[in-house]
N, C-alpha and C positions, 0 to 999 in steps of 0.2 A: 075407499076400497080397503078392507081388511089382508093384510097379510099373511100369505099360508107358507108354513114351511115343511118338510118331514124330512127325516131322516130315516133310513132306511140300513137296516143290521141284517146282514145274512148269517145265519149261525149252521154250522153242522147239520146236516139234512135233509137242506134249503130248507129252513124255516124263517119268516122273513119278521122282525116284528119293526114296528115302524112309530115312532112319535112324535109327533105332533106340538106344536108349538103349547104350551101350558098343558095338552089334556091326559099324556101320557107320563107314569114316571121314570124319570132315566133310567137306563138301561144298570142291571146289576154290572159289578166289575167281575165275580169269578162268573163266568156267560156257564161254562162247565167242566168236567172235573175229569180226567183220562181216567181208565180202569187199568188196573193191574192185572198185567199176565204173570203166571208162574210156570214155569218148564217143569212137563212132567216127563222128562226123561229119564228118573230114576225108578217112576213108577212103570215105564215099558221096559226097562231094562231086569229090576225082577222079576215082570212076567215072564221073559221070555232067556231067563235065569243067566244072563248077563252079572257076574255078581262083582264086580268091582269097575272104575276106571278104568283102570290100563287095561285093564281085557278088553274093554270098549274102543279105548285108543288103538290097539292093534288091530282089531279088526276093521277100522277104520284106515288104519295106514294100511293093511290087504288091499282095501279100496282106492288108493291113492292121494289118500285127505292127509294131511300131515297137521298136526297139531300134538301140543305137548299135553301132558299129563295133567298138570296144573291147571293151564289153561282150559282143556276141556272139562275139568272138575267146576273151575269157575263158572264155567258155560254151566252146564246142568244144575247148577245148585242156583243160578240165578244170581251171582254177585256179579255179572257184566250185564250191558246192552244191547253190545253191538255183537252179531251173529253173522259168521262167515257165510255165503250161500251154497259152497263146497262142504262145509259141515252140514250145513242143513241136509244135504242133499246126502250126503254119507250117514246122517241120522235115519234118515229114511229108511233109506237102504238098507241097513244092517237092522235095522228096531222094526223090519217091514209094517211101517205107521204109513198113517196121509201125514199130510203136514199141520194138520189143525190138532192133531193127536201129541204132538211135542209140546202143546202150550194148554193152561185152561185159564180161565177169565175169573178173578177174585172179588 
């Protein structure tokens, strides 16, 4: 009696690919590749003639969001990762965006 084996990959989306003892080729190693977001906060913030950071920072701290200068410079230009969810929500807010309007897909 012949031996059956499979191996089974679940990848992002449930897509399931599955191979089999000699008939399939292994499985690639990069399976897939993340996209890039970039914050478009500087482009809501000229619409709605927002024209520097600190003027953004303070209207933010009116809101109660406390961050510095710097930092929220970092934020918007995209040299960080990690995103406060009090900012986000204070982006909102003052940039009157949804929250998909802060970011586009590269």
């Amino acid at each position: 009696m012949q031996v059956f084996y499979a191996k089974i990959y679940l990848l992002m989306k449930n897509v399931v690919f599955v191979q089999q003892a000699g008939k399939l080729p292994s499985m690639p190693r990069k399976i897939c590749s993340l996209r890039e977001i970039k914050p478009r906060v500087r482009v809501l913030m000229a619409e709605r003639n927002i024209r520097s950071v600190s003027e953004l920072s303070r209207r933010l701290n009116k809101l109660g969001v406390e961050i510095s200068i710097p930092q929220l410079g970092r934020l918007i230009d995209g040299k960080t990762d990690r995103w406060n969810v009090k900012v986000i929500r204070g982006l909102i807010t003052v940039l009157e965006c949804e929250l998909g309007d802060l970011w586009r897909p590269e």
